[in-house]
GUTI-160671 format. One record per residue (C-alpha): residue in three letters; residue number from 0; x negated, y, z negated. Coordinates in steps of 0.02 Angstrom, whole numbers, always signed. Layout:
! GUTI-160671
  type  seq       u       v       w
   ALA  NUM       X       Y       Z
...
END
This chain:
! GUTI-160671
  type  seq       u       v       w
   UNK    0    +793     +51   +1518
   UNK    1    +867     -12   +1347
   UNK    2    +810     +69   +1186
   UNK    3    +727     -98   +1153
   UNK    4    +619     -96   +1294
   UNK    5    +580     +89   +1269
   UNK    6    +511     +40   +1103
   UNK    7    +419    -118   +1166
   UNK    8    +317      -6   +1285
   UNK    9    +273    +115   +1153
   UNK   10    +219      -8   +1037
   UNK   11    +109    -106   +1172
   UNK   12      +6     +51   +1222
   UNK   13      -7     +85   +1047
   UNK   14     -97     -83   +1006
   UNK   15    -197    -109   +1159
   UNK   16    -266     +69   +1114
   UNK   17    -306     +19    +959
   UNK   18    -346    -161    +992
   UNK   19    -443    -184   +1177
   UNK   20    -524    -317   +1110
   UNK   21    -399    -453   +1054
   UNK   22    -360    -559   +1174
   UNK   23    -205    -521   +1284
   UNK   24     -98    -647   +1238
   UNK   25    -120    -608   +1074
   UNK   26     -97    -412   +1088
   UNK   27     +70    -456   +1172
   UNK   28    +140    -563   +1034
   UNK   29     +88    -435    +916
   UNK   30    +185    -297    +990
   UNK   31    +327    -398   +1022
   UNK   32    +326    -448    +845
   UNK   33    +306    -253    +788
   UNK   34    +440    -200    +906
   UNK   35    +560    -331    +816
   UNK   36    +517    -275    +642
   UNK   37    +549     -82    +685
   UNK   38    +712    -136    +790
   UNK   39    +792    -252    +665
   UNK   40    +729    -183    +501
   UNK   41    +691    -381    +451
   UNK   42    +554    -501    +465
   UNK   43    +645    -661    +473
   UNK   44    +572    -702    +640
   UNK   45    +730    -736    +723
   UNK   46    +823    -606    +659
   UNK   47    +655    -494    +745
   UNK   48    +669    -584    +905
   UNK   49    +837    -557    +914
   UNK   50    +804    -366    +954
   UNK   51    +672    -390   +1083
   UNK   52    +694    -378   +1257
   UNK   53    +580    -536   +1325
   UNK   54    +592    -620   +1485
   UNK   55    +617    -809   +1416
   UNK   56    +723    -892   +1275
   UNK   57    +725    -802   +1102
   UNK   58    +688    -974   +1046
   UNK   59    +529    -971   +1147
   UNK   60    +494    -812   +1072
   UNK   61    +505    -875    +900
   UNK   62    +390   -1015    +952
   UNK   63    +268    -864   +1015
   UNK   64    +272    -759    +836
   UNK   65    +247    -943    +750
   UNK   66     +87    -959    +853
   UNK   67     +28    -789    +820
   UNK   68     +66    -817    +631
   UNK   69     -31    -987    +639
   UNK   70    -195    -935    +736
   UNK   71    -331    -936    +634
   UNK   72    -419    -828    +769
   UNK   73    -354    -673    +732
   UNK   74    -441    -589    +589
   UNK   75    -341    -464    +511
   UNK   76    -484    -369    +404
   UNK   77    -562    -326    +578
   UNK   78    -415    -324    +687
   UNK   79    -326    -179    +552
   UNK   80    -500     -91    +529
   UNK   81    -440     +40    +673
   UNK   82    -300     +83    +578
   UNK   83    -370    +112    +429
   UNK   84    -491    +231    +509
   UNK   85    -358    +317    +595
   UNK   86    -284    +352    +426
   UNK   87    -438    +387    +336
   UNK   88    -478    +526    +467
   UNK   89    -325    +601    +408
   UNK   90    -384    +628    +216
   UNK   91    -503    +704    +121
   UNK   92    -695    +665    +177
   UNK   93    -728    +687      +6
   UNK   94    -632    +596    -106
   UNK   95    -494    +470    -107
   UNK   96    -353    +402    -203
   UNK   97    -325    +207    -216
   UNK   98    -190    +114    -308
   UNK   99    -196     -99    -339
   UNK  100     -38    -174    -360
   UNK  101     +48    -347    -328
   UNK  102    +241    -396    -261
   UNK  103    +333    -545    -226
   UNK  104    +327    -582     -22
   UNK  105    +438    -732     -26
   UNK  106    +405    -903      -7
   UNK  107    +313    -932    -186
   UNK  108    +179    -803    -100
   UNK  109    +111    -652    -193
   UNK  110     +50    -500     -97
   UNK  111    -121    -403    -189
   UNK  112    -132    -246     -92
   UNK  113    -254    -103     -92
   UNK  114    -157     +72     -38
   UNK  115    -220    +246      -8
   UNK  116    -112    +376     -91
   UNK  117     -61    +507     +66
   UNK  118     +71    +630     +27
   UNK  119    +204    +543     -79
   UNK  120    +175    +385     -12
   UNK  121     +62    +248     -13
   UNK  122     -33    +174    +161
   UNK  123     -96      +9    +175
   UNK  124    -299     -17    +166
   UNK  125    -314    -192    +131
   UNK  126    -235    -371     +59
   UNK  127    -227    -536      -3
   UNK  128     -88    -700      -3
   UNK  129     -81    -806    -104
   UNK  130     +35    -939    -204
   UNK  131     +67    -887    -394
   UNK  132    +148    -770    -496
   UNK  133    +177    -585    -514
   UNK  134     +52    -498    -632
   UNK  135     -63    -665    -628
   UNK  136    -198    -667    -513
   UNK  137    -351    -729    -533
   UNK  138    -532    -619    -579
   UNK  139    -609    -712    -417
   UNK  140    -448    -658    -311
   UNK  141    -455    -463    -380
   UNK  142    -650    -448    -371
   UNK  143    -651    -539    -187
   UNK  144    -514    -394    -144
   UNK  145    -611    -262    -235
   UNK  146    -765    -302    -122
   UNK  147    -681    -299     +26
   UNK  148    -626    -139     -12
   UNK  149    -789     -77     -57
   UNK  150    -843    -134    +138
   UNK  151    -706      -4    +196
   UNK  152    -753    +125    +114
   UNK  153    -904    +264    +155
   UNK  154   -1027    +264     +31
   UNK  155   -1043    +423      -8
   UNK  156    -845    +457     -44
   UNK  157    -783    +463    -232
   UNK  158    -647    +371    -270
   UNK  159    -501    +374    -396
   UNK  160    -462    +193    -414
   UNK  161    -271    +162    -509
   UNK  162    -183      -6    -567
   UNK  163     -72     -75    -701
   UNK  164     -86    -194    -805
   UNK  165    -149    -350    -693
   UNK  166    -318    -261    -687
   UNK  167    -369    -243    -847
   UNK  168    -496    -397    -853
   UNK  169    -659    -367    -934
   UNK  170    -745    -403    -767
   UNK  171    -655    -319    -636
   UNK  172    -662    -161    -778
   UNK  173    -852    -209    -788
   UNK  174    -849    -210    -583
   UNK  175    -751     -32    -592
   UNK  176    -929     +40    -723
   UNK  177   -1053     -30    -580
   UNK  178    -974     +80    -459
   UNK  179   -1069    +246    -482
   UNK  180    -953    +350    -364
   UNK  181    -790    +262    -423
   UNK  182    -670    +340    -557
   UNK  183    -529    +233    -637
   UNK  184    -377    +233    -724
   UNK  185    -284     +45    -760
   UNK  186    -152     +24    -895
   UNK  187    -198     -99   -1019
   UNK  188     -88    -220   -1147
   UNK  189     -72    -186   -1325
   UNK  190    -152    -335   -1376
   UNK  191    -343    -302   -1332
   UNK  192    -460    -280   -1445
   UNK  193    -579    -136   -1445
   UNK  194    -727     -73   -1551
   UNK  195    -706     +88   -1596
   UNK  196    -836    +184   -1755
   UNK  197    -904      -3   -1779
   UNK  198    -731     -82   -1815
   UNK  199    -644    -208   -1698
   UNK  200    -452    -186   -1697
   UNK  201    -292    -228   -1579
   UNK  202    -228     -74   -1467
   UNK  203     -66    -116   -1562
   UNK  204    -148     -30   -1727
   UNK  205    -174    +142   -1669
   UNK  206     -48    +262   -1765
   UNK  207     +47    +390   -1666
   UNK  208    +196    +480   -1679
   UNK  209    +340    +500   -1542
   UNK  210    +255    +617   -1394
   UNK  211     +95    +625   -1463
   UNK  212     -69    +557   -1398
   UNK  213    -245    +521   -1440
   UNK  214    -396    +485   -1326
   UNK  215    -539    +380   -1395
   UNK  216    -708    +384   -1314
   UNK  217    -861    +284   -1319
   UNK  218    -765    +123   -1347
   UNK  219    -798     -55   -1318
   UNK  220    -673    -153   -1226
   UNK  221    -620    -336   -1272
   UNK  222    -694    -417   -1405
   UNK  223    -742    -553   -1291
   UNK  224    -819    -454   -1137
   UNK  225    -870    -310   -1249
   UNK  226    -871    -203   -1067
   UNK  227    -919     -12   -1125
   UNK  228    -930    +111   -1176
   UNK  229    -770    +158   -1100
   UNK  230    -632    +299   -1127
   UNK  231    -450    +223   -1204
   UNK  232    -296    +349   -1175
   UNK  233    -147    +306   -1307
   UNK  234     +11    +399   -1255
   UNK  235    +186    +373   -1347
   UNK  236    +302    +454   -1215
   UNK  237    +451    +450   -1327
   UNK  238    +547    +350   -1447
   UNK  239    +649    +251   -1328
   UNK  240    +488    +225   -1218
   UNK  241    +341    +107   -1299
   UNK  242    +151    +152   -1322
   UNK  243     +71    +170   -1150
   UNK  244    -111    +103   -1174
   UNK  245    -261    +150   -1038
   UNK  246    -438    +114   -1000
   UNK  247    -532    +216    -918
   UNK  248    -693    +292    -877
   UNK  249    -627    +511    -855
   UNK  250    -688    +569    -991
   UNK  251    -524    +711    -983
   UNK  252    -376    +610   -1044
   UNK  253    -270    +754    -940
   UNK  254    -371    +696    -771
   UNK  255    -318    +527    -816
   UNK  256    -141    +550    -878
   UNK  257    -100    +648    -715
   UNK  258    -209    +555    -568
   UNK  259    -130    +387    -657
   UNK  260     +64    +455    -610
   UNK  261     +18    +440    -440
   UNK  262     +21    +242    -449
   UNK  263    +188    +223    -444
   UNK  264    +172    +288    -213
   UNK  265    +125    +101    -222
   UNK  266    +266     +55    -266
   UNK  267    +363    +149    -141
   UNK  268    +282     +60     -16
   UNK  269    +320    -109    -104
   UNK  270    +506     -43     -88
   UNK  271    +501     +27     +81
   UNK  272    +428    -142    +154
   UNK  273    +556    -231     +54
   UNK  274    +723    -177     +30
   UNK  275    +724      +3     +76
   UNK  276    +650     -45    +237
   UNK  277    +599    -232    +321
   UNK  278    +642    -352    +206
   UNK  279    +470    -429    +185
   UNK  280    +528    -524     +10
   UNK  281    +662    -610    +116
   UNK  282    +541    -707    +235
   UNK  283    +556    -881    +255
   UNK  284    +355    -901    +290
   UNK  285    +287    -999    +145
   UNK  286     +91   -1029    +168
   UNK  287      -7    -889    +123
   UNK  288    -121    -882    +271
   UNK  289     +51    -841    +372
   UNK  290    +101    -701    +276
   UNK  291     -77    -629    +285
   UNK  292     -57    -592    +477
   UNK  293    +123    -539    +457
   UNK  294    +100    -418    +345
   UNK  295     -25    -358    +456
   UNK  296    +100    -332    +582
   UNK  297    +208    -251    +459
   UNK  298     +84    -127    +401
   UNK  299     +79     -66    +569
   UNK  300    +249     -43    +590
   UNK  301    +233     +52    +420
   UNK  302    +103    +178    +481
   UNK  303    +188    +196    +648
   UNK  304    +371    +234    +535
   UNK  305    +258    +344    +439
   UNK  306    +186    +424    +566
   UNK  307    +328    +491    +652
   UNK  308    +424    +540    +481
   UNK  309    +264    +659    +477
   UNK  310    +271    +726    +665
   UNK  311    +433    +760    +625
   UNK  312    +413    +885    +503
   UNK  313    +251    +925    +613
   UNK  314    +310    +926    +777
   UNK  315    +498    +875    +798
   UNK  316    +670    +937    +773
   UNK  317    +671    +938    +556
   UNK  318    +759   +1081    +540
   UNK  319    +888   +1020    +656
   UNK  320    +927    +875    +572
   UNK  321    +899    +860    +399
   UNK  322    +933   +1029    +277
   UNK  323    +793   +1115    +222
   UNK  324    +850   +1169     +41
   UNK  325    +851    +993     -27
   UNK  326    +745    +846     +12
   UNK  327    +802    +675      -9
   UNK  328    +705    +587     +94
   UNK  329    +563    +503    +103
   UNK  330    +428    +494    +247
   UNK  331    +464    +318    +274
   UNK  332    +652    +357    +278
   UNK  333    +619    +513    +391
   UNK  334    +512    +397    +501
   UNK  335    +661    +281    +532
   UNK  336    +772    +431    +566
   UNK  337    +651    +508    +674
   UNK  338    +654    +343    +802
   UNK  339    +821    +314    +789
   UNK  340    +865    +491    +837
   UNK  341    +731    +480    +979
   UNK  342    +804    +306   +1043
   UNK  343    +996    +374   +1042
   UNK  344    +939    +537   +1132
   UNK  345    +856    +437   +1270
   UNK  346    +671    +557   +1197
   UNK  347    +507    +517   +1223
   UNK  348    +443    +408   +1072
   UNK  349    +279    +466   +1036
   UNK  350    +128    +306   +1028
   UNK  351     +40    +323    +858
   UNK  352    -102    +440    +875
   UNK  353    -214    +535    +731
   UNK  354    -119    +566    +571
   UNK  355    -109    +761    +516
   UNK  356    -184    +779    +337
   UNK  357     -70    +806    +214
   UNK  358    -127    +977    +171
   UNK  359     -34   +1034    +326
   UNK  360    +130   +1020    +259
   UNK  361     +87   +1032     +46
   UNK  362    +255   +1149     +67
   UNK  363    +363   +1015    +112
   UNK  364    +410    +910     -53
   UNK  365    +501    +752      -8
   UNK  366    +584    +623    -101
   UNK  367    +508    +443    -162
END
Protein backbone atom coordinates (compact mmCIF):
# COMPACT_ATOMS: atom_id res chain seq x y z
CA UNK A 1 0.00 0.00 0.00
CA UNK A 2 1.50 3.50 -0.98
CA UNK A 3 2.27 6.02 1.73
CA UNK A 4 -0.62 7.96 0.21
CA UNK A 5 -3.13 5.51 0.78
CA UNK A 6 -1.75 4.73 4.24
CA UNK A 7 -2.49 8.28 5.07
CA UNK A 8 -5.93 8.39 3.33
CA UNK A 9 -7.10 5.55 5.66
CA UNK A 10 -5.88 7.23 8.73
CA UNK A 11 -7.41 10.35 7.98
CA UNK A 12 -10.93 8.72 7.02
CA UNK A 13 -11.29 6.85 10.41
CA UNK A 14 -10.21 9.89 11.95
CA UNK A 15 -13.15 12.01 10.55
CA UNK A 16 -15.88 9.51 10.52
CA UNK A 17 -14.97 9.21 14.32
CA UNK A 18 -15.30 12.51 14.74
CA UNK A 19 -17.95 13.25 12.22
CA UNK A 20 -20.78 10.13 12.03
CA UNK A 21 -23.08 12.47 11.20
CA UNK A 22 -22.11 14.26 7.93
CA UNK A 23 -23.20 12.71 5.23
CA UNK A 24 -20.88 10.13 3.52
CA UNK A 25 -20.16 11.69 0.56
CA UNK A 26 -19.24 14.52 2.23
CA UNK A 27 -16.94 12.82 4.97
CA UNK A 28 -15.10 11.29 1.97
CA UNK A 29 -14.30 14.50 0.18
CA UNK A 30 -13.22 15.86 3.36
CA UNK A 31 -10.63 13.35 4.05
CA UNK A 32 -9.52 13.22 0.70
CA UNK A 33 -9.08 16.88 0.81
CA UNK A 34 -7.12 16.59 4.37
CA UNK A 35 -5.01 13.78 3.09
CA UNK A 36 -3.91 16.17 0.12
CA UNK A 37 -3.10 19.09 2.35
CA UNK A 38 -0.85 16.85 4.81
CA UNK A 39 0.70 15.01 1.59
CA UNK A 40 1.51 18.04 -0.53
CA UNK A 41 2.06 20.70 2.08
CA UNK A 42 -0.30 23.10 -0.33
CA UNK A 43 -3.83 23.92 -0.73
CA UNK A 44 -4.01 24.77 -4.33
CA UNK A 45 -6.52 22.08 -4.96
CA UNK A 46 -4.73 20.49 -7.70
CA UNK A 47 -1.55 20.60 -6.40
CA UNK A 48 -3.62 18.49 -3.17
CA UNK A 49 -5.16 16.13 -5.52
CA UNK A 50 -2.20 15.48 -7.06
CA UNK A 51 -1.01 13.44 -3.87
CA UNK A 52 -4.11 11.44 -3.39
CA UNK A 53 -4.57 8.07 -4.33
CA UNK A 54 -8.40 8.13 -5.84
CA UNK A 55 -9.92 5.73 -8.08
CA UNK A 56 -11.05 8.32 -10.99
CA UNK A 57 -9.40 11.34 -12.79
CA UNK A 58 -7.52 13.92 -10.56
CA UNK A 59 -9.57 16.25 -12.55
CA UNK A 60 -12.69 14.61 -11.20
CA UNK A 61 -11.25 14.94 -7.95
CA UNK A 62 -10.78 18.58 -8.20
CA UNK A 63 -14.37 18.81 -9.35
CA UNK A 64 -15.17 16.78 -5.91
CA UNK A 65 -13.07 19.34 -3.43
CA UNK A 66 -14.89 22.31 -5.60
CA UNK A 67 -18.21 20.77 -4.55
CA UNK A 68 -17.28 20.28 -1.04
CA UNK A 69 -15.92 23.93 -0.97
CA UNK A 70 -19.29 25.16 -2.57
CA UNK A 71 -21.95 23.25 -0.39
CA UNK A 72 -23.64 25.39 1.66
CA UNK A 73 -24.71 22.26 3.67
CA UNK A 74 -21.89 21.75 5.56
CA UNK A 75 -21.68 23.96 8.56
CA UNK A 76 -18.35 24.35 9.78
CA UNK A 77 -19.16 25.91 13.44
CA UNK A 78 -20.93 22.50 14.13
CA UNK A 79 -19.11 20.20 11.95
CA UNK A 80 -15.43 21.53 13.88
CA UNK A 81 -17.28 21.63 17.35
CA UNK A 82 -15.74 17.91 18.02
CA UNK A 83 -12.49 19.14 17.57
CA UNK A 84 -12.54 21.83 19.56
CA UNK A 85 -13.75 19.71 22.41
CA UNK A 86 -11.15 17.25 21.81
CA UNK A 87 -8.69 20.03 22.36
CA UNK A 88 -10.36 21.72 25.11
CA UNK A 89 -10.32 18.37 27.11
CA UNK A 90 -6.72 18.65 26.84
CA UNK A 91 -6.38 22.14 28.88
CA UNK A 92 -7.04 23.58 31.89
CA UNK A 93 -10.88 23.13 33.18
CA UNK A 94 -10.28 26.22 34.75
CA UNK A 95 -9.03 28.78 32.79
CA UNK A 96 -8.05 29.47 29.24
CA UNK A 97 -5.91 31.50 27.06
CA UNK A 98 -7.35 33.07 23.74
CA UNK A 99 -5.60 35.22 21.19
CA UNK A 100 -7.70 37.33 18.08
CA UNK A 101 -5.75 37.97 15.21
CA UNK A 102 -6.28 38.46 11.36
CA UNK A 103 -3.97 37.23 8.06
CA UNK A 104 -4.17 37.48 4.50
CA UNK A 105 -5.75 33.95 2.99
CA UNK A 106 -5.42 34.91 -0.62
CA UNK A 107 -7.81 35.83 -3.02
CA UNK A 108 -8.63 39.53 -1.54
CA UNK A 109 -9.98 37.24 1.58
CA UNK A 110 -9.07 38.02 5.19
CA UNK A 111 -9.05 35.25 7.79
CA UNK A 112 -10.37 36.57 11.71
CA UNK A 113 -9.47 33.66 13.81
CA UNK A 114 -10.01 32.85 17.45
CA UNK A 115 -6.95 30.44 18.83
CA UNK A 116 -6.37 28.75 22.13
CA UNK A 117 -2.84 29.18 23.34
CA UNK A 118 -1.52 25.24 24.04
CA UNK A 119 2.11 24.87 24.68
CA UNK A 120 3.97 27.22 22.31
CA UNK A 121 1.53 27.16 19.83
CA UNK A 122 -1.71 28.35 18.98
CA UNK A 123 -4.94 25.80 18.04
CA UNK A 124 -7.73 26.81 16.09
CA UNK A 125 -11.26 27.52 18.04
CA UNK A 126 -13.11 29.44 15.64
CA UNK A 127 -13.24 31.92 12.28
CA UNK A 128 -14.46 34.24 9.90
CA UNK A 129 -13.84 35.15 5.76
CA UNK A 130 -14.26 37.78 4.51
CA UNK A 131 -13.17 40.39 1.61
CA UNK A 132 -11.09 43.50 2.99
CA UNK A 133 -8.03 44.42 4.41
CA UNK A 134 -5.59 43.41 7.07
CA UNK A 135 -6.10 45.19 10.45
CA UNK A 136 -9.71 46.49 9.11
CA UNK A 137 -12.56 44.61 10.05
CA UNK A 138 -15.58 45.68 10.92
CA UNK A 139 -17.17 46.07 14.93
CA UNK A 140 -20.25 43.85 13.53
CA UNK A 141 -17.64 41.21 12.03
CA UNK A 142 -15.41 41.12 15.52
CA UNK A 143 -18.50 41.19 17.92
CA UNK A 144 -20.42 38.41 15.59
CA UNK A 145 -16.94 36.34 16.09
CA UNK A 146 -16.70 37.25 19.72
CA UNK A 147 -20.24 35.71 20.28
CA UNK A 148 -19.62 32.79 18.64
CA UNK A 149 -16.91 32.26 20.71
CA UNK A 150 -18.69 32.94 23.77
CA UNK A 151 -21.20 29.80 22.52
CA UNK A 152 -17.97 27.57 22.71
CA UNK A 153 -16.99 28.25 25.68
CA UNK A 154 -18.25 26.77 29.38
CA UNK A 155 -19.60 29.29 31.39
CA UNK A 156 -18.03 28.91 34.26
CA UNK A 157 -14.26 28.99 32.73
CA UNK A 158 -12.18 32.35 33.04
CA UNK A 159 -10.67 33.47 30.22
CA UNK A 160 -7.58 35.55 29.25
CA UNK A 161 -8.68 37.09 26.04
CA UNK A 162 -5.35 38.76 23.85
CA UNK A 163 -5.31 40.89 20.51
CA UNK A 164 -3.47 43.67 18.84
CA UNK A 165 -4.35 46.48 17.64
CA UNK A 166 -7.57 45.63 15.35
CA UNK A 167 -9.46 45.17 18.65
CA UNK A 168 -9.25 48.10 20.29
CA UNK A 169 -12.86 49.53 19.35
CA UNK A 170 -14.78 51.09 22.08
CA UNK A 171 -17.46 48.40 21.66
CA UNK A 172 -15.84 45.22 21.31
CA UNK A 173 -13.58 46.73 24.56
CA UNK A 174 -17.14 47.59 26.03
CA UNK A 175 -18.19 43.78 24.96
CA UNK A 176 -14.73 42.52 26.69
CA UNK A 177 -16.21 44.73 30.50
CA UNK A 178 -19.73 42.79 30.10
CA UNK A 179 -17.96 39.63 30.33
CA UNK A 180 -17.72 39.03 34.13
CA UNK A 181 -15.38 35.89 33.85
CA UNK A 182 -13.30 37.34 30.91
CA UNK A 183 -9.83 39.08 31.43
CA UNK A 184 -8.17 41.08 28.55
CA UNK A 185 -5.23 42.44 27.25
CA UNK A 186 -5.41 44.29 23.42
CA UNK A 187 -2.73 46.73 22.27
CA UNK A 188 -4.06 49.99 21.46
CA UNK A 189 -2.79 53.04 18.95
CA UNK A 190 -1.24 56.07 20.19
CA UNK A 191 -3.79 58.23 19.01
CA UNK A 192 -6.82 57.50 21.47
CA UNK A 193 -7.89 59.66 23.72
CA UNK A 194 -8.37 58.83 27.33
CA UNK A 195 -9.59 60.61 30.51
CA UNK A 196 -7.36 60.27 33.02
CA UNK A 197 -7.67 62.76 36.80
CA UNK A 198 -10.54 64.66 34.76
CA UNK A 199 -8.33 65.59 31.73
CA UNK A 200 -8.82 64.16 28.18
CA UNK A 201 -5.44 63.66 26.34
CA UNK A 202 -3.90 61.49 23.28
CA UNK A 203 -1.88 58.19 24.42
CA UNK A 204 0.86 59.98 22.39
CA UNK A 205 1.27 62.57 25.49
CA UNK A 206 2.28 60.32 28.18
CA UNK A 207 6.08 61.04 29.13
CA UNK A 208 8.40 58.13 29.55
CA UNK A 209 11.83 57.48 29.34
CA UNK A 210 13.63 54.53 27.34
CA UNK A 211 12.64 51.09 29.41
CA UNK A 212 10.47 52.60 31.70
CA UNK A 213 6.76 52.15 32.17
CA UNK A 214 3.72 53.49 33.81
CA UNK A 215 0.29 51.89 34.40
CA UNK A 216 -2.76 54.15 34.71
CA UNK A 217 -5.91 52.92 36.30
CA UNK A 218 -9.42 53.98 36.49
CA UNK A 219 -9.32 55.48 33.01
CA UNK A 220 -11.83 56.27 30.45
CA UNK A 221 -11.27 55.02 27.05
CA UNK A 222 -12.02 57.10 23.79
CA UNK A 223 -13.34 60.27 24.03
CA UNK A 224 -16.12 59.20 21.87
CA UNK A 225 -17.19 55.77 23.53
CA UNK A 226 -15.96 56.92 26.94
CA UNK A 227 -15.88 52.78 27.71
CA UNK A 228 -14.41 52.57 31.54
CA UNK A 229 -13.06 52.67 33.86
CA UNK A 230 -10.39 50.65 32.40
CA UNK A 231 -6.55 49.90 33.18
CA UNK A 232 -3.93 51.57 30.30
CA UNK A 233 -0.28 49.87 30.38
CA UNK A 234 2.44 52.38 28.67
CA UNK A 235 5.68 50.47 28.06
CA UNK A 236 8.78 52.06 26.13
CA UNK A 237 10.80 48.84 25.43
CA UNK A 238 13.79 50.70 24.24
CA UNK A 239 14.99 53.47 22.17
CA UNK A 240 15.02 51.78 18.86
CA UNK A 241 11.53 50.20 19.74
CA UNK A 242 8.36 52.80 19.96
CA UNK A 243 5.82 53.23 22.93
CA UNK A 244 3.77 50.05 23.28
CA UNK A 245 0.24 51.28 24.41
CA UNK A 246 -2.46 48.68 26.18
CA UNK A 247 -5.92 48.53 27.44
CA UNK A 248 -6.89 46.43 29.70
CA UNK A 249 -8.95 45.40 32.52
CA UNK A 250 -5.78 43.33 35.10
CA UNK A 251 -5.45 45.56 37.38
CA UNK A 252 -1.37 44.10 37.71
CA UNK A 253 0.36 45.72 34.73
CA UNK A 254 2.99 42.57 35.28
CA UNK A 255 -0.15 40.02 34.68
CA UNK A 256 -0.77 41.96 31.64
CA UNK A 257 2.70 42.64 30.30
CA UNK A 258 3.48 38.84 30.57
CA UNK A 259 -0.03 36.96 29.61
CA UNK A 260 0.04 39.67 26.53
CA UNK A 261 3.65 37.98 25.15
CA UNK A 262 1.83 35.01 24.61
CA UNK A 263 -0.09 36.57 21.52
CA UNK A 264 2.41 36.33 19.28
CA UNK A 265 1.58 31.60 19.34
CA UNK A 266 -1.03 33.18 16.99
CA UNK A 267 1.05 34.07 14.88
CA UNK A 268 2.91 30.92 14.64
CA UNK A 269 0.00 29.36 13.54
CA UNK A 270 -0.62 32.13 10.90
CA UNK A 271 3.01 31.04 9.72
CA UNK A 272 2.73 27.41 10.05
CA UNK A 273 -0.58 27.38 7.86
CA UNK A 274 1.15 29.66 5.52
CA UNK A 275 4.56 29.44 4.58
CA UNK A 276 6.16 27.29 7.17
CA UNK A 277 3.60 24.77 6.46
CA UNK A 278 0.41 24.62 3.68
CA UNK A 279 0.52 27.53 1.88
CA UNK A 280 -2.96 28.77 2.73
CA UNK A 281 -2.04 32.61 1.44
CA UNK A 282 -1.29 31.01 -1.95
CA UNK A 283 -4.90 29.71 -2.68
CA UNK A 284 -6.52 30.53 -5.68
CA UNK A 285 -10.21 30.37 -3.89
CA UNK A 286 -11.53 33.89 -3.94
CA UNK A 287 -15.18 34.01 -2.29
CA UNK A 288 -15.12 34.02 1.24
CA UNK A 289 -17.71 31.41 1.92
CA UNK A 290 -15.01 28.95 0.11
CA UNK A 291 -12.26 29.65 2.20
CA UNK A 292 -14.49 29.27 5.31
CA UNK A 293 -14.83 25.40 4.71
CA UNK A 294 -11.24 25.10 3.60
CA UNK A 295 -9.77 26.34 6.32
CA UNK A 296 -11.81 24.06 8.13
CA UNK A 297 -10.18 21.34 6.50
CA UNK A 298 -6.93 22.86 7.14
CA UNK A 299 -7.39 23.27 10.79
CA UNK A 300 -7.75 19.71 10.97
CA UNK A 301 -4.85 18.87 9.30
CA UNK A 302 -3.24 21.38 11.82
CA UNK A 303 -4.41 19.58 14.96
CA UNK A 304 -3.73 16.20 13.45
CA UNK A 305 0.26 17.72 12.54
CA UNK A 306 0.04 18.91 16.01
CA UNK A 307 -1.01 16.10 17.45
CA UNK A 308 1.52 13.78 16.47
CA UNK A 309 4.53 16.45 17.00
CA UNK A 310 3.14 15.95 20.71
CA UNK A 311 2.91 11.96 20.76
CA UNK A 312 6.13 12.19 19.63
CA UNK A 313 7.72 13.60 22.43
CA UNK A 314 4.89 11.55 24.35
CA UNK A 315 4.98 8.38 22.90
CA UNK A 316 7.43 8.04 19.84
CA UNK A 317 11.00 7.77 18.98
CA UNK A 318 12.20 11.80 20.07
CA UNK A 319 15.17 10.92 21.39
CA UNK A 320 16.05 8.97 18.40
CA UNK A 321 15.67 11.51 16.10
CA UNK A 322 15.99 14.88 17.03
CA UNK A 323 18.92 15.90 19.89
CA UNK A 324 17.80 16.53 23.11
CA UNK A 325 20.24 19.43 24.22
CA UNK A 326 18.84 21.94 21.77
CA UNK A 327 15.42 22.45 20.48
CA UNK A 328 14.73 23.96 17.25
CA UNK A 329 11.68 22.85 16.46
CA UNK A 330 8.45 23.51 16.71
CA UNK A 331 5.38 21.12 17.39
CA UNK A 332 4.03 21.81 14.09
CA UNK A 333 7.49 21.14 12.54
CA UNK A 334 7.91 17.99 14.81
CA UNK A 335 4.40 16.93 13.66
CA UNK A 336 5.50 16.94 9.98
CA UNK A 337 8.66 15.04 10.92
CA UNK A 338 6.87 12.70 12.96
CA UNK A 339 4.56 11.49 9.70
CA UNK A 340 7.06 11.65 7.42
CA UNK A 341 9.32 9.41 9.45
CA UNK A 342 6.25 7.07 10.09
CA UNK A 343 5.33 7.01 6.23
CA UNK A 344 9.16 6.21 5.11
CA UNK A 345 9.42 3.48 7.87
CA UNK A 346 6.29 1.75 6.57
CA UNK A 347 4.87 2.58 10.92
CA UNK A 348 1.64 2.66 12.03
CA UNK A 349 0.30 6.36 11.79
CA UNK A 350 -1.60 6.89 14.74
CA UNK A 351 -5.64 8.45 13.99
CA UNK A 352 -6.01 11.63 16.09
CA UNK A 353 -7.23 10.74 19.46
CA UNK A 354 -7.32 12.93 22.94
CA UNK A 355 -4.58 15.51 23.13
CA UNK A 356 -2.15 15.14 26.36
CA UNK A 357 -2.23 18.47 28.38
CA UNK A 358 0.58 20.38 28.10
CA UNK A 359 1.60 20.06 31.65
CA UNK A 360 2.87 16.61 30.73
CA UNK A 361 5.78 17.68 28.97
CA UNK A 362 6.33 21.62 30.70
CA UNK A 363 10.17 20.13 30.52
CA UNK A 364 10.33 20.04 26.98
CA UNK A 365 10.93 23.78 25.62
CA UNK A 366 10.56 23.91 21.86
CA UNK A 367 11.12 26.41 19.37
CA UNK A 368 8.38 28.97 17.70
Amino acid sequence: MSNEARLFQTVARTVKKFLPGMLEANRISLAYLITGILASKAVQLRQVASKVVYPGKETSLVERFRRFLQNENIVVKTEFNPFWELILSALSQSQLVLAIDSTKVGGGCICLMVSVVYKSRALPVCWVVFKGRKGHSSTDIQLALMKTLKSLLPAELAIILLGDGEFDGSELVTWFEQQTTWRYVCRTANRLLIEHQNDWRPLAEIELAPEEETFLTDTLFTQTGQVGPVNILVVWPNKVKEHWFFVTNFTDPDQARNWYRKRFSIETLFSDVKGRGFNLDKTRIWKPERLYRLIFAVAIAYIFTVFLGVDLIVRGPFEKLFRTDRFYHSLFQLGLSHLNHLLKTCLPIPDLGPLTPPDSFEHVVLAC
